[in-house]
N, C-alpha and C positions, 0 to 999 in steps of 0.2 A: 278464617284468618285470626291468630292469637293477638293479645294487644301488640308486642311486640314487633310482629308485623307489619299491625296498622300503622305505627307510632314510623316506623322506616319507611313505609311506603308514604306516609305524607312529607316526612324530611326529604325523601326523592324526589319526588312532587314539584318541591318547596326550591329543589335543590341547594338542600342545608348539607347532604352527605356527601363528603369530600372522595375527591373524582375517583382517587384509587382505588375504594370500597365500590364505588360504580362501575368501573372498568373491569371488573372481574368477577360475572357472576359465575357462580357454581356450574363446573362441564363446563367450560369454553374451552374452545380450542382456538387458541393464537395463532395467525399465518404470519411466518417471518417468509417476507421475500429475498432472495440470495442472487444480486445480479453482479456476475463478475467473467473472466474472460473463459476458466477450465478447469474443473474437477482435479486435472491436473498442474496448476501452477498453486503454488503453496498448500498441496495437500494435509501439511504439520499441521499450518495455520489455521486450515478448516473444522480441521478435527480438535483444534485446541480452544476455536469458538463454540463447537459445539459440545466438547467436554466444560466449559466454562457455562453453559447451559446447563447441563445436565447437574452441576453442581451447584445451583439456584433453583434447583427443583424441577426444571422444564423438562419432561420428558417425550421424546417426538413420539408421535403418533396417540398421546395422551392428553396432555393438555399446548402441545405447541406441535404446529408444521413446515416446517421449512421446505418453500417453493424454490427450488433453485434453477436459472435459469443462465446460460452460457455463451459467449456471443460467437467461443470460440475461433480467438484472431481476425471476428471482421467488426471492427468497430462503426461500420456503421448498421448493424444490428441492436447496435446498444440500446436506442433510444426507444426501437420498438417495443424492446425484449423490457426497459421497464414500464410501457405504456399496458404492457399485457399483464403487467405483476398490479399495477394497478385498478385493472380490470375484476381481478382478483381478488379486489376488497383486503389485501394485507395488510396485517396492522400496524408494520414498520419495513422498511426497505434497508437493507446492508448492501452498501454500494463501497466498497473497499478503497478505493482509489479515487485519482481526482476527474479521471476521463468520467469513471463511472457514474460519480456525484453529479458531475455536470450533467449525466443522461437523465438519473433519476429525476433533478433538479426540473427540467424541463418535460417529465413529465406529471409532475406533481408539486404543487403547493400546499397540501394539507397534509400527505399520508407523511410521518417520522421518518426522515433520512438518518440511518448512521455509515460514516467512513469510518474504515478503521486503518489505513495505511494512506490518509494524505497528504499530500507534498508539501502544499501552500492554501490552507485553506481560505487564508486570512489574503493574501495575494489575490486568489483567482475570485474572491467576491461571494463565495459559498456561505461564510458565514459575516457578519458585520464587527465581531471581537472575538477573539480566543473565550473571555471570561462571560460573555453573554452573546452565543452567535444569533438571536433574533431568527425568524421563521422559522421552518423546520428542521434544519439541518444543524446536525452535531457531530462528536464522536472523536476520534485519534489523529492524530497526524503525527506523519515521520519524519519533519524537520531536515526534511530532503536537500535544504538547501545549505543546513549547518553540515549535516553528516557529510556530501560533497565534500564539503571542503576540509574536514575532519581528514575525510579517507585520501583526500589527495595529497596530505601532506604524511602520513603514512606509507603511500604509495612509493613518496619520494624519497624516503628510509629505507623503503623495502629494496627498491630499486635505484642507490646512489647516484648509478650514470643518467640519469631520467633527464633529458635536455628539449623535449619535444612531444607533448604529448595531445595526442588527436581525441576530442570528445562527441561522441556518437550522440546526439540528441533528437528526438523528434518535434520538430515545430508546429502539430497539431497539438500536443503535450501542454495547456495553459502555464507550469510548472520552470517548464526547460527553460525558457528566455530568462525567466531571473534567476533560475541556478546558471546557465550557462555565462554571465554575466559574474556572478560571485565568485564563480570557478578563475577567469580570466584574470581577474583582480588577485585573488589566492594564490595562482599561478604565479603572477609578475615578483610575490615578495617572497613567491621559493625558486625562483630564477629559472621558472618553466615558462616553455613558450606554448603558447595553446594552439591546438588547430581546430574549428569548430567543424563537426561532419555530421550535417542533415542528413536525416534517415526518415525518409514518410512510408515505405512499406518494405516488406520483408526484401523485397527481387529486387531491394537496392541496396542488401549486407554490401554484393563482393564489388559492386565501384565503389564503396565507401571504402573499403580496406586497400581498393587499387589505389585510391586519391590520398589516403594515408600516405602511404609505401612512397608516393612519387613524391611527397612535401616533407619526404625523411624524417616523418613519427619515430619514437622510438619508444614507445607506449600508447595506449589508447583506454581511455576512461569512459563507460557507459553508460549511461543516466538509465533512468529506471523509468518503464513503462510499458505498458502490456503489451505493446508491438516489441517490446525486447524482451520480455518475458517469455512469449512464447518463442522467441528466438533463441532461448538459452545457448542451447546446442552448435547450431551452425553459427553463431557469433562466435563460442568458447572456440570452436574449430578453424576459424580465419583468423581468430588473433596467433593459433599457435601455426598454424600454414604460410604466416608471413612475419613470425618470429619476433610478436610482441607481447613485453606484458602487459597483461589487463587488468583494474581494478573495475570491477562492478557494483552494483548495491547489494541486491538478496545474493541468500549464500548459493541458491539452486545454482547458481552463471557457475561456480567455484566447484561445483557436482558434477556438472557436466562436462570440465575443462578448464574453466578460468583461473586465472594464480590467485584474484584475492577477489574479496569481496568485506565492504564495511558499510552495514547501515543496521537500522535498530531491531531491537528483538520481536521480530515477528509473530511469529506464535501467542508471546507473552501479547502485545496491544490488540488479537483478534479474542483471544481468552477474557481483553479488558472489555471487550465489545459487546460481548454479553451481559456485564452490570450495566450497560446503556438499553440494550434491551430491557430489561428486567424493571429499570428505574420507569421507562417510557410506557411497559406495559402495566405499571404500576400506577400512571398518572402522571409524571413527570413530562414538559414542556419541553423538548428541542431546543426552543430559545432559552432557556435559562439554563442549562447545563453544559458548563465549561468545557469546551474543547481540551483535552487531556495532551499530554506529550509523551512520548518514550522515557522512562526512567535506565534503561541496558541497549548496550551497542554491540553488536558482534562483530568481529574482525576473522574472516575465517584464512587461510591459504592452502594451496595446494601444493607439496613439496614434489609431489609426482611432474606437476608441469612445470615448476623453476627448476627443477633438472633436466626435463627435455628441452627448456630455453636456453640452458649454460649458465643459469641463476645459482648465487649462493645468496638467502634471504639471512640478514643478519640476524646473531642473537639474540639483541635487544627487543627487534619486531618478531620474533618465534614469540617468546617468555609473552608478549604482547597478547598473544592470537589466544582466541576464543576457543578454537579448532582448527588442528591441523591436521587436512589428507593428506597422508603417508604413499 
């Protein structure tokens, strides 16, 4: 051993040498764990995390590996699924959402939590401040409850005759209750009347769209979560089978069917998720790293399905949209 060595090896010893330098001996290989619903709900996004990686230097199978694991629409695999990633000795956990945070959250106190698409971080108790969330848990949130109500009064632009509109929520969702509530209040001073519609698993879309239909909705607004996520398709399909328009969150509802879709830029906050990584696998504390927010919102429509509805979307809200299917 040259002095130099000896002289670091007593500073480590000592622990004089600051954590980052220790956190990262030469040849490590990093284990990110990736607990989310399915390889196919925000594919963009994944791959925009893990180009946001690879542009920080990580390169998998080199010095980083991403364990990914998928509960694929049964949420109650979650909690397993990140009890097993733990098992795993991973050096941080990406749990996207607020169901999923909640899993990770319960099964670990120590390994690094980041979200990168949560609702209400500060609401559901995940972290104790935006600017300092304390314990482990940090990363993005989607301001799910501003954008709601962002997009509902958009909605109301898009679609001028809007006198009645049915909101699809799920009440296992810790999120939904105070959007659904924000929603009600934003509703009353654009002179919409709300219909609130519980949804706790998928074999309850089409009484949810009957229950609509009989309290004469004439629109329906979707809250955002992985039981609707993987519902894209058969949700976009009963809004247009019972001839209503729909404003959803992510743009996928609007790919599949749906007239619009407004919530924030996806991709761009899973790409920022990766300087969260980066910081954490650097030495950086969970608790002291500021819970970030969306800086871009996207407003997408589909002009294919406000034709088949008998929609003319105004100009003002085209010129608006981020994207328009044709």
């Amino acid at each position: 051993m040259n002095r130099r060595e000896t002289v670091f090896a007593l500073l480590l010893a000592l622990g004089a040498v600051p954590l980052a330098a220790r956190a990262q001996p030469a040849g490590k290989v990093f284990r990110i764990g990736f607990l989310w619903d399915s390889p196919a709900a925000f594919p963009d996004a994944i791959e925009a995390f893990r180009q946001g990686l690879r542009e920080l230097g990580y390169v998998e199978g080199t010095n980083i590996a991403i364990e990914y694991r998928w509960a694929e629409g049964k949420p109650e695999r979650m909690r397993e699924l990140a009890e097993e990633l733990v098992r795993l000795n991973v050096d941080v956990i990406m749990a996207p959402s607020s169901i999923y945070t909640g899993a990770a959250k319960r099964a670990t106190s120590s390994v690094p939590i980041i979200f990168l698409s949560h609702a209400d971080p500060l609401g559901s108790g995940h972290v104790a401040s935006l600017g300092r969330p304390g314990g482990n848990i940090t990363g993005l949130s989607l301001m799910m409850t501003e954008s709601n109500v962002k997009g509902l009064e958009i909605f109301k632009e898009a679609v001028p005759g809007l006198s009645r509109v049915a909101v699809v929520w799920d009440p296992a969702t810790p999120s939904h209750g105070p959007g659904l509530s924000a929603i009600e209040v934003a509703g009353s001073s654009l002179g919409l009347r709300i219909q609130p519609v519980p949804v706790r698993s998928a074999t309850e879309y089409g009484a949810a769209f009957s229950a609509m239909v009989r309290e004469h909705a004439d629109g329906v607004l979707v809250l955002s979560t992985p039981l609707f996520i993987a519902g894209a398709k058969p949700l976009a399909e009963l809004a247009l089978r019972h001839k209503l328009p729909s404003l959803f969150g992510p743009k996928h509802h609007v790919l599949a069917g749906g007239l619009m879709s407004y919530s924030p830029d996806r991709p761009a906050l899973y790409r920022r998720g990766a300087v969260f990584v980066d910081k954490i696998l650097k030495g950086a504390k969970p608790a002291e790293l500021p819970v970030e927010r969306p800086t871009r919102f996207e407003l997408v429509i589909n002009l294919k399905t406000a034709k088949t509805l008998g929609l003319t979307i105004p100009r003002p809200v085209l010129l608006r949209a981020d994207e328009v299917i044709q």
